[in-house]
C-alpha positions in Angstrom: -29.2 -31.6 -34.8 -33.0 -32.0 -34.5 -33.7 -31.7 -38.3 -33.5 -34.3 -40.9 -30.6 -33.2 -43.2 -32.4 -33.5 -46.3 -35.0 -31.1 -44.7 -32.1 -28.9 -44.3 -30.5 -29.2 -47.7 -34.2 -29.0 -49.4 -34.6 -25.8 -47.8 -30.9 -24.4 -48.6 -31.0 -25.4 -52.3 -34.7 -23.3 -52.0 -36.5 -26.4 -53.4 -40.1 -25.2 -53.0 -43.2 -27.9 -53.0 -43.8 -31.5 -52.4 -40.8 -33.6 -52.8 -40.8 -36.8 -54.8 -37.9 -39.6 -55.7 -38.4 -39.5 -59.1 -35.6 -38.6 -61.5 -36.7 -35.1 -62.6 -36.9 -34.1 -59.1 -33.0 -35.6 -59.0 -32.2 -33.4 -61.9 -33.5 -30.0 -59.9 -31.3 -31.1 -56.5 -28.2 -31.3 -58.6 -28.8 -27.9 -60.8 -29.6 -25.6 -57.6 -26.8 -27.9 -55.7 -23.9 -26.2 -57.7 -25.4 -23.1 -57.6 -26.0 -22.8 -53.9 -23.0 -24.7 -52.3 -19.6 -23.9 -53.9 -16.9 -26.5 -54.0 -13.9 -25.4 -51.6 -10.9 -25.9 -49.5 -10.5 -23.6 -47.3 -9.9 -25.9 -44.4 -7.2 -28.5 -45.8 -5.6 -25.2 -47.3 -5.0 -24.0 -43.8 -4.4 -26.7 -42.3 -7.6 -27.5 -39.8 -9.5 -30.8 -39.8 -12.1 -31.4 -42.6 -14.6 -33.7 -41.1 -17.2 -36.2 -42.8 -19.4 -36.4 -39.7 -22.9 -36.1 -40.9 -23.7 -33.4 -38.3 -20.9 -31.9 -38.8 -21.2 -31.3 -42.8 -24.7 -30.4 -42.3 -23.6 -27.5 -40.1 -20.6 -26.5 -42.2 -22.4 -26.8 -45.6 -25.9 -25.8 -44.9 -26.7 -23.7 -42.4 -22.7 -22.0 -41.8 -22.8 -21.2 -45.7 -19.3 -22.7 -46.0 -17.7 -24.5 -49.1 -16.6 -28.4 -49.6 -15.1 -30.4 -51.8 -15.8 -34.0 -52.8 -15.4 -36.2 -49.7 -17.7 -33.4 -48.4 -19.9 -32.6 -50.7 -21.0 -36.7 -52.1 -21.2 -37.6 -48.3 -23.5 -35.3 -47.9 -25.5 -36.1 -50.5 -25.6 -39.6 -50.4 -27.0 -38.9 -46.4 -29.7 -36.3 -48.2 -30.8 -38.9 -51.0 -31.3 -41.6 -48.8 -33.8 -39.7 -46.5 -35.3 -38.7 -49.3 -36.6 -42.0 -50.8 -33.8 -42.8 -53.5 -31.4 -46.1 -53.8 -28.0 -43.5 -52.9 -24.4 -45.3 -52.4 -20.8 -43.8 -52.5 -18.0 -44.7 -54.8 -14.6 -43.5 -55.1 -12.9 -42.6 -58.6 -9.7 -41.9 -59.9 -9.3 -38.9 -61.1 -7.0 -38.3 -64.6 -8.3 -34.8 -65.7 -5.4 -32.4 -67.0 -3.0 -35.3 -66.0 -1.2 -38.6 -68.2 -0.3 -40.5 -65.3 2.4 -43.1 -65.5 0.9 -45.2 -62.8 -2.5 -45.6 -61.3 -3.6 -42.5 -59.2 -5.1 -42.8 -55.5 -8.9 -43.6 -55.3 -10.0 -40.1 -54.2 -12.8 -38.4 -55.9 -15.8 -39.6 -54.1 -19.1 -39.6 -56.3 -22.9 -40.5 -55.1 -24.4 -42.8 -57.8 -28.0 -42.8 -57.3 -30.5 -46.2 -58.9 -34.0 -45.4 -60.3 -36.0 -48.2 -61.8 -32.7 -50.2 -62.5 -31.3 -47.2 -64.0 -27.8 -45.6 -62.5 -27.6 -42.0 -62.5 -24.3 -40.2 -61.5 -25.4 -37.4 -59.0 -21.5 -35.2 -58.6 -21.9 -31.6 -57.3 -18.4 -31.7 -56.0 -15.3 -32.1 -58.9 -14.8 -28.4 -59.0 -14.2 -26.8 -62.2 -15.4 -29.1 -64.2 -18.1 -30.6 -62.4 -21.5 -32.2 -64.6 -24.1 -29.6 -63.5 -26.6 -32.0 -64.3 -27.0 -36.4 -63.6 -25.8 -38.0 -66.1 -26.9 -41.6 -67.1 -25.1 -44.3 -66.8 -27.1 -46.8 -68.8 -25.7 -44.6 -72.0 -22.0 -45.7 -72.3 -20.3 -43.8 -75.1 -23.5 -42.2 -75.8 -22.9 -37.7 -75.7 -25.1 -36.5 -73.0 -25.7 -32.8 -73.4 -25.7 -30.3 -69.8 -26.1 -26.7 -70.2 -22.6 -25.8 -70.1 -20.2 -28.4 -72.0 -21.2 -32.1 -72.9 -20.1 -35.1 -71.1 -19.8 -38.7 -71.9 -19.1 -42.1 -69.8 -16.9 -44.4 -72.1 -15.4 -47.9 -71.6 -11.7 -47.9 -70.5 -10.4 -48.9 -73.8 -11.7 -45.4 -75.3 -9.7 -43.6 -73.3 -6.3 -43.7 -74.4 -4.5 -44.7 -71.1 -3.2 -47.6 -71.0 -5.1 -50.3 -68.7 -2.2 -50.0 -65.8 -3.0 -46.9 -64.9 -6.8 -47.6 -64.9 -6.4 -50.7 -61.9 -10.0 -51.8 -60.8 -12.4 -49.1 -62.7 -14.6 -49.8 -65.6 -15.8 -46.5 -67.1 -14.3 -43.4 -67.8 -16.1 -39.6 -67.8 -15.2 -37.8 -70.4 -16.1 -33.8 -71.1 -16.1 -32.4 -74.2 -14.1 -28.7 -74.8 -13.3 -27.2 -78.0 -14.9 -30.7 -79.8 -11.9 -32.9 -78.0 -13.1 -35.4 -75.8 -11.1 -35.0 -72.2 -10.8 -37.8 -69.7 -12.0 -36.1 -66.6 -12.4 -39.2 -63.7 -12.8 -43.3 -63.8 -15.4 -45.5 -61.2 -16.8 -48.8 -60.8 -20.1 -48.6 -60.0 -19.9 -51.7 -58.4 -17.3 -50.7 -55.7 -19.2 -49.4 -53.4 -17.6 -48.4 -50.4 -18.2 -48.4 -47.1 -17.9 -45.1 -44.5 -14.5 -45.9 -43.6 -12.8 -45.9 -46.9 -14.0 -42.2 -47.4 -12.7 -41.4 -44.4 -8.9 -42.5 -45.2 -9.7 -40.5 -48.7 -10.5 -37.9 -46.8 -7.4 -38.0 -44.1 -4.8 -38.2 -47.5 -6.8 -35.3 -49.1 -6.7 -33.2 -46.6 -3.0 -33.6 -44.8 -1.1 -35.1 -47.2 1.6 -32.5 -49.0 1.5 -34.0 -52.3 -2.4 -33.2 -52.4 -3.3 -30.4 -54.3 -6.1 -29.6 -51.7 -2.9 -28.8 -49.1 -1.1 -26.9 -51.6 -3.6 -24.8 -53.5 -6.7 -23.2 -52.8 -9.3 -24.1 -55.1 -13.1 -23.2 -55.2 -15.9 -23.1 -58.0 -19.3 -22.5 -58.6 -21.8 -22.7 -61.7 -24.7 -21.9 -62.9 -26.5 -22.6 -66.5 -24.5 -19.7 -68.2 -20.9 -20.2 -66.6 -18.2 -21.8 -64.6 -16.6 -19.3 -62.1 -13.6 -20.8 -60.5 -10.7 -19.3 -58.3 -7.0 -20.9 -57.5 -4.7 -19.4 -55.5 -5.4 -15.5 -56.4 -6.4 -16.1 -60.1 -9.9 -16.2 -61.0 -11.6 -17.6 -64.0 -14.9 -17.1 -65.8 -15.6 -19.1 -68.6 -19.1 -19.0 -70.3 -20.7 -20.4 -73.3 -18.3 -19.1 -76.0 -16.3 -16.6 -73.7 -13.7 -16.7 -70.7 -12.2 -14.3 -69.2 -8.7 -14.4 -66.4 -8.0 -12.2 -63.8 -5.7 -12.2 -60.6 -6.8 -10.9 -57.5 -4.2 -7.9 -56.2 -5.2 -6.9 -53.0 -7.4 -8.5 -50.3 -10.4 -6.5 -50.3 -10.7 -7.9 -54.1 -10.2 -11.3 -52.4 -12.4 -10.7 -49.7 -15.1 -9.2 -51.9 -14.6 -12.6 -54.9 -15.4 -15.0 -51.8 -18.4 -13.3 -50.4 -20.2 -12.0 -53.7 -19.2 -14.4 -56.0 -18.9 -17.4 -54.2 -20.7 -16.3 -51.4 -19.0 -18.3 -48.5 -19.9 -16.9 -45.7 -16.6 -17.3 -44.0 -14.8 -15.7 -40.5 -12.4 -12.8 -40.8 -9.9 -14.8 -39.5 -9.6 -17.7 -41.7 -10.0 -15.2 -44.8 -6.7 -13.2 -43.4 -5.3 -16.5 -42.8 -5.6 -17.5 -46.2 -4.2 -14.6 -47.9 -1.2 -14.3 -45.8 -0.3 -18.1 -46.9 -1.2 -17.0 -50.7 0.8 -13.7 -50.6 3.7 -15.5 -49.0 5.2 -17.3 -52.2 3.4 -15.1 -54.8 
């Protein structure tokens, strides 16, 4: 691949002008980031490899016009950010939205945390449904930080109601905010940062394993200032500011037409027919 990746994510988020590292520039990456490259699984649904080579994901994600979730997704961006001037590094967080575990979960949500000035900033296009649409500061611990769908808060373990031995080796937890109840939604440690290859085994459990949910289910999102569109299995979601709305997919030319015009994932034939044969098969 002859161009610089960031080129090639600059030009497929549409960012137009002269490109600084500040943090405002930061803030425009990750709005038109969840707008323009939907979260997905197509690949570990069916079955095929899902690969974090950086030539690789630039293909898939930028130019192919395919989805990816986390492993994916913060890769990517931590490749892009770099090239681009900023202090970028990965870390891995367990993840403890909808869920009360009873022991600690596996380290699998992979974030890019991004330093400016001696500030951190939490840069996350990729943790689906309820992804922070904008970067949130992590110099503000329990402090609300308002996006322009739901607000979001990091807090210190102790304010999040689990008890510390499910919470082994993280130090904050992100919490959103829906219906004025604070939800845990993933923990980190900014100072774990990993290297290449701890991503990669992530990645290998995510994608193969049978107890993930990214093997059993398909699950994709996107957003945009006004809403959250999400779809899992064959029921898709819209929830808006004040509004939401639930509807399952019946036939596959709704299918079909929910992943190209809605999400539009520019997806083969195949792997679409695919798909919906595995979804129809245990309705």
């Amino acid at each position: 691949m002859q161009a610089k990746i960031s080129a090639l994510y600059l030009k497929k988020l549409g960012f137009d002008g002269e490109f600084l590292p500040t943090l405002d520039h930061l803030k425009t990456l990750l709005n038109l980031h969840v707008q323009t490259i939907p979260f997905g699984n197509f690949s570990s649904f069916l079955g095929e490899e899902v690969s974090l080579e950086p030539n690789q994901l630039a293909q898939k994600l930028l130019l192919d016009g395919r989805e990816g979730y986390c492993l994916e997704q913060s890769t990517l961006t931590r490749i892009v950010l770099t090239e681009l001037g900023y202090e970028a590094f990965n870390v891995l967080g367990r993840v403890y939205y909808q869920s009360s575990p009873v022991s600690t979960p596996v380290r699998t949500h992979l974030v890019t945390l991004v330093r400016i000035d001696q500030q951190l900033f939490l840069y996350d296009p990729g943790f689906g449904g309820m992804t922070p649409t904008t970067v949130l500061s992590l110099d503000q611990i329990g402090e609300t930080q308002q996006t322009p769908l739901e607000p979001f808060r990091f807090v210190e373990l102790a304010q999040s109601g689990l008890d510390v031995t499910v919470l082994t080796e993280m130090t904050y937890m992100l919490q959103v905010s829906i219906h004025n109840q604070w939800i845990n939604v993933y923990a980190i440690n900014p100072q774990q940062q990993i290297a290449d290859a701890d991503a990669l085994i992530a990645n290998w459990y995510i994608s193969t394993s049978p107890e993930s949910l990214f093997t059993q289910y398909l699950m994709l999102s996107t957003a945009n200032a006004e809403m959250r569109i999400t779809l899992k299995d064959r029921v898709l979601r819209t929830h808006g500011k004040g509004n939401s709305d639930k509807k399952e997919l019946s036939t596959f030319d709704e299918f079909e037409d929910v992943i190209k015009t809605v999400f539009r994932i520019d997806i083969s034939q195949g792997m679409l027919e695919a798909t919906w044969a595995k979804l129809t098969l245990n309705p």
